[in-house]
N, C-alpha and C positions, 0 to 999 in steps of 0.2 A: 497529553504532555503538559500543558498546560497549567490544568487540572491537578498535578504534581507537583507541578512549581508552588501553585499557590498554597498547596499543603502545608510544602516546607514552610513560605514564608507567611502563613498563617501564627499570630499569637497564640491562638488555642492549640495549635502544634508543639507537642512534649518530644523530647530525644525518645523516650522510653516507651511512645506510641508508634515510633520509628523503627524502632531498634526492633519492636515485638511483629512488626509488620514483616521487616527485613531478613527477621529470623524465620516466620514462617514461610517464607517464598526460598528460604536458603532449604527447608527441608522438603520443600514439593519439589526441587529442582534438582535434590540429592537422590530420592526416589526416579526420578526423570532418567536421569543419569545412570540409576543400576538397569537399567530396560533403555538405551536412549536408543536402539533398532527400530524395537517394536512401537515404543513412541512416535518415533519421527514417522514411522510407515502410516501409522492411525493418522495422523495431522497430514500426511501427506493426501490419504483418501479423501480427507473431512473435508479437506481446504476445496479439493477438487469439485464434490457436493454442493459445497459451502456458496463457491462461485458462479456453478451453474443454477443453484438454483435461487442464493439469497443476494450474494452480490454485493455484500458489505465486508468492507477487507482490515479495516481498522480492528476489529476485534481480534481474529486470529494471526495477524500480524503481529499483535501486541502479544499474546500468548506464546508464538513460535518465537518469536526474540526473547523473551524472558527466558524459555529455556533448552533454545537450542544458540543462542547466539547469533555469531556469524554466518554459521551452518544454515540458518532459517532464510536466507537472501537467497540458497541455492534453490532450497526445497520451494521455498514460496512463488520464484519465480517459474519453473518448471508446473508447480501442481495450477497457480493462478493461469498460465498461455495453456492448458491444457483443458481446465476449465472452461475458461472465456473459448476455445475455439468451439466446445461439445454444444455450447449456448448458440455459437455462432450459425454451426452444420442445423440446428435445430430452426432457427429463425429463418436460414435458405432454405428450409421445405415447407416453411410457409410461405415462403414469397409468391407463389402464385396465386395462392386464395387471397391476396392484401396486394397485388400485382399495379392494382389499379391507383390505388391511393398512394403507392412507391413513387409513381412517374413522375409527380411533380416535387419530390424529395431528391432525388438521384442524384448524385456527383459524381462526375464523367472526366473532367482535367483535376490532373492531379491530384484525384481522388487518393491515393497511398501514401503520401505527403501528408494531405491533408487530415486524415486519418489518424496520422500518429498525430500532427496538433490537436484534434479531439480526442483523444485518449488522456494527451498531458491535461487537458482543463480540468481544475479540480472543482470537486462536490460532486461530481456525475457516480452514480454507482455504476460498477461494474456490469451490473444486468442491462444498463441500457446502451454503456461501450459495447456492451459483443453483438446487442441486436440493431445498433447503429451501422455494422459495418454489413449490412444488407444494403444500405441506401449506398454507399461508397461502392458499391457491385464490386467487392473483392471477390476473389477467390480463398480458398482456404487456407493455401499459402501464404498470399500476400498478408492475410489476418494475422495469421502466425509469425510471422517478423515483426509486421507493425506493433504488436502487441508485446513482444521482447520487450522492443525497441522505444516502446514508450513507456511502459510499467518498469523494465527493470531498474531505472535510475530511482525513482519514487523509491522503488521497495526498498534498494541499496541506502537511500538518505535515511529512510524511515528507520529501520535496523539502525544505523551509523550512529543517529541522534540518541535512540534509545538505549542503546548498548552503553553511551557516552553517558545517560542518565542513573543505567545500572552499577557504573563500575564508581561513578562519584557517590551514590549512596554506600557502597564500602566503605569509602576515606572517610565518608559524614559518620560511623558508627564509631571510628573509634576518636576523632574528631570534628563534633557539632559545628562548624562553622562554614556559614553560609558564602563566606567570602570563597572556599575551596569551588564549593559548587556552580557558582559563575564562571571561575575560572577553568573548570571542567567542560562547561559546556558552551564559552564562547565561542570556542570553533565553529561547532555543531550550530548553534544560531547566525551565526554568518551566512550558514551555507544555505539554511532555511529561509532567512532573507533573499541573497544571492539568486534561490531556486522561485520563491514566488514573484518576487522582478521579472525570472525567464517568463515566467506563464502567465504574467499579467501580457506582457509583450505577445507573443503567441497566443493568446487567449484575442488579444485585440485585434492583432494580423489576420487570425481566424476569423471575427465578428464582420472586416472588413470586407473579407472575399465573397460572404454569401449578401453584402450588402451594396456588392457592384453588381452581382447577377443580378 
């Protein structure tokens, strides 16, 4: 997102590098669009592969909102808790043979609480959220709420912002001015702010718990 930004407000950045960008992402998403079933079903699989076994969600997040939308907050959260649990069930059949070195990891109070505050801390990939929640001795249920419950805000923002980024590159096509696009997207940066204050806070709360144990 970022990355983006500084495109635009790059000197070396031309309208007419924009425009030719803009325009080929409008006909990959027109093609998307005559098949958007069969599409969305592929990304629905991928995503679910994707999580158990790569664990990086930045990338097809950003693919599923470019050309599914809105729609991509549904899909994504469903194929990503569906994912993350198959990683989960995988990691609980190994806990016997790694039984040993679990014991002094375990969290016993409040472990499902706690849980979703490690899920919200960012940078963690997804491969080590689902085989974290061995050590929290959930069960597969509790996995699966917490993981709703913590992911689906992320995914909701992350869409919200981007969506907010795609619809002001429209207005920037037929008018270049940079002042539109701040003002398209000051919302969306509040809430960005707004959201990493939460998780700094939580993130701290969290560091402090396992440093009373």
């Amino acid at each position: 997102m970022i990355l983006i930004l500084l495109i635009f407000t790059s000197e070396k950045f031309e309208q007419n590098n924009f425009e030719l960008l803009f325009r080929y992402y409008e006909d990959l998403k027109f093609k998307v669009d005559q098949n958007r079933l069969l599409y969305m079903s592929a990304y629905f699989i991928i995503s679910i592969l994707w999580i158990c076994l790569v664990g990086i969600v930045s990338p097809i997040l950003v693919i599923s909102t470019l050309f599914f939308g809105y729609t991509s907050c549904i899909i994504s959260i469903v194929s990503f808790t569906i994912g993350s649990s198959i990683s989960f069930i995988f990691a609980k059949s190994l806990k016997g043979s790694i039984d040993f070195e679990l014991k002094k990891f375990n969290v016993k109070n409040n472990a499902f609480f706690l849980f979703i505050i490690f899920r919200f801390i960012p940078g963690i990939p997804f491969m080590i959220k689902n085989f974290s929640g061995v050590f929290f001795n959930l069960n597969i249920k509790q996995f699966t709420i917490a993981t709703i419950l913590s992911e689906s805000p992320q995914i909701i923002l992350f869409v919200f912002v981007l969506n907010r980024l795609i619809q002001s590159s429209e207005i920037l096509i037929s008018n270049f001015d940079l002042t539109i696009l701040y003002n398209e997207l000051l919302t969306p940066i509040l809430l960005i702010v707004f959201f990493l204050v939460f998780i700094f806070i939580i993130k701290i709360k969290f560091q402090n718990y396992f440093y009373k144990k």
